[in-house]
C-alpha positions in Angstrom: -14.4 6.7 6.5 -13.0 9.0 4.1 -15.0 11.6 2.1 -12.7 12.2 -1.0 -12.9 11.3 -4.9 -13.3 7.4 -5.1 -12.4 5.7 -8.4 -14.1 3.1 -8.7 -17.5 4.7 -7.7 -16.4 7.8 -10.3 -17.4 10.6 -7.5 -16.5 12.0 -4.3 -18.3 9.3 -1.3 -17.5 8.1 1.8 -15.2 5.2 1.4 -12.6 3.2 2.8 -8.9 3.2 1.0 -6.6 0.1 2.0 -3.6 -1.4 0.4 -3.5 -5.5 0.4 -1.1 -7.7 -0.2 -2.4 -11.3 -2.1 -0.4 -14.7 -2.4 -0.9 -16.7 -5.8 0.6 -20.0 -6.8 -1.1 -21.6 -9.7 -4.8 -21.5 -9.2 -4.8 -20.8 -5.1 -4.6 -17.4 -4.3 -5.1 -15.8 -0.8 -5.4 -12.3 1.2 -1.8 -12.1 3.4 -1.9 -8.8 4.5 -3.5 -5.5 4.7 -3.4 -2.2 5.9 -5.8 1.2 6.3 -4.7 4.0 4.0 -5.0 7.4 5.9 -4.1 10.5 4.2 -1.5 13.0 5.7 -4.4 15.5 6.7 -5.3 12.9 9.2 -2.3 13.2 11.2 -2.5 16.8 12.0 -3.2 18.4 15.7 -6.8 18.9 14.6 -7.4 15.4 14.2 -5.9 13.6 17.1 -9.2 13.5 19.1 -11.0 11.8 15.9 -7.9 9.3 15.5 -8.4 8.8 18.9 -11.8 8.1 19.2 -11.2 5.1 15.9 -8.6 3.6 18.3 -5.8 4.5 15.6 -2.9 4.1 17.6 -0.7 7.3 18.8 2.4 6.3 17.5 0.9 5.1 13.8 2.4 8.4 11.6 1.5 8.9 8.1 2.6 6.6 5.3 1.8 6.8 1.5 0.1 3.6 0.1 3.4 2.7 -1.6 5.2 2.9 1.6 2.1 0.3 3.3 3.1 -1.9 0.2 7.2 -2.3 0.6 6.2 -2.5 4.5 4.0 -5.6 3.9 6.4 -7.2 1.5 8.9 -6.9 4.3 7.3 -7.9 6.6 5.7 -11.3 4.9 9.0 -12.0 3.5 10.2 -11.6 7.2 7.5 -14.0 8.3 8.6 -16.9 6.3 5.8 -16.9 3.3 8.2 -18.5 0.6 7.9 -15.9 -3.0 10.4 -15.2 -5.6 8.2 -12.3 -7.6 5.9 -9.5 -6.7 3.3 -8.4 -8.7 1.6 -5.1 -8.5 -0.5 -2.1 -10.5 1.5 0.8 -12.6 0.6 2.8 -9.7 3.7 1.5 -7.8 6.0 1.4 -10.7 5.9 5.5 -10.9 7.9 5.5 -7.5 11.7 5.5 -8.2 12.0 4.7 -4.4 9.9 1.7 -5.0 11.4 0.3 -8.0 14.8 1.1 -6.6 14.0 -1.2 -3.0 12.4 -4.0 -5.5 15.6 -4.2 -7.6 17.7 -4.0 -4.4 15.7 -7.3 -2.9 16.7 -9.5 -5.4 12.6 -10.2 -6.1 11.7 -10.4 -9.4 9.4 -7.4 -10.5 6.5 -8.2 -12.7 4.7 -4.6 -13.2 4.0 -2.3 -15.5 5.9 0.8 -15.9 4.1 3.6 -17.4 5.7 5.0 -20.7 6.1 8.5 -19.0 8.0 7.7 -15.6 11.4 9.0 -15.3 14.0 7.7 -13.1 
C-alpha cells in the first residue's frame, strides 16, 4: 500500500497504483496483463527491508507507469496475442519516448494528445 494523493478518491489514502493492459475486439474485452506501480522512493536503501518483507523481488528496479505500459505491449505482442492498435489515456501521449516507440512499432496509435505537449 501506498499513502499518497489518489485521484479517484480526491485525497491522500492508502491505495494501490497499477498499470493494466486490456484486449477488445468487438464486444469481448479481457484483462491481459498487469503490473504494481512503485514509486522511485521505494527503491532506496531505506526501503529494502520493507520490499523485502512484500516479497518484491531484489532485482525489480524502478520503472515509471509508462515504462510498465510499453513493457507489457512488448511483451503480449511477444507472446502471440494478435493486435494491430493500441489504445490508451492522454496520460501516455505526454511522453515523447512513448509516442516515439509507438510510431516506431508499426501499431496504430489511437490516443489523445493533449493540446499542450511538445515534441
Amino acid at each position: 500500500m501506498i499513502i499518497k494523493y489518489n485521484g479517484r478518491l480526491g485525497k491522500v489514502d492508502m491505495s494501490q497504483v497499477g498499470t493494466f493492459l486490456a484486449y477488445a475486439n468487438g464486444s469481448v474485452w479481457t484483462w491481459v496483463d498487469g503490473e504494481l506501480y512503485l514509486p522511485k522512493d521505494w527503491f532506496t536503501p531505506e526501503m529494502a527491508e520493507l520490499r523485502k518483507k512484500l516479497g518484491i523481488p531484489a532485482e525489480q528496479e524502478f520503472e515509471t507507469k509508462i515504462e510498465l505500459g510499453w513493457k507489457m505491449i512488448q511483451r503480449t505482442h511477444a507472446n502471440g496475442l494478435p493486435f494491430e492498435a493500441i489504445c490508451c489515456d492522454d496520460f501516455y501521449e505526454q511522453s515523447s519516448d512513448f509516442r516515439a516507440e509507438m510510431s516506431a512499432s508499426g501499431f496504430i496509435n489511437m490516443a489523445d494528445v493533449p493540446h499542450n505537449t511538445q515534441g
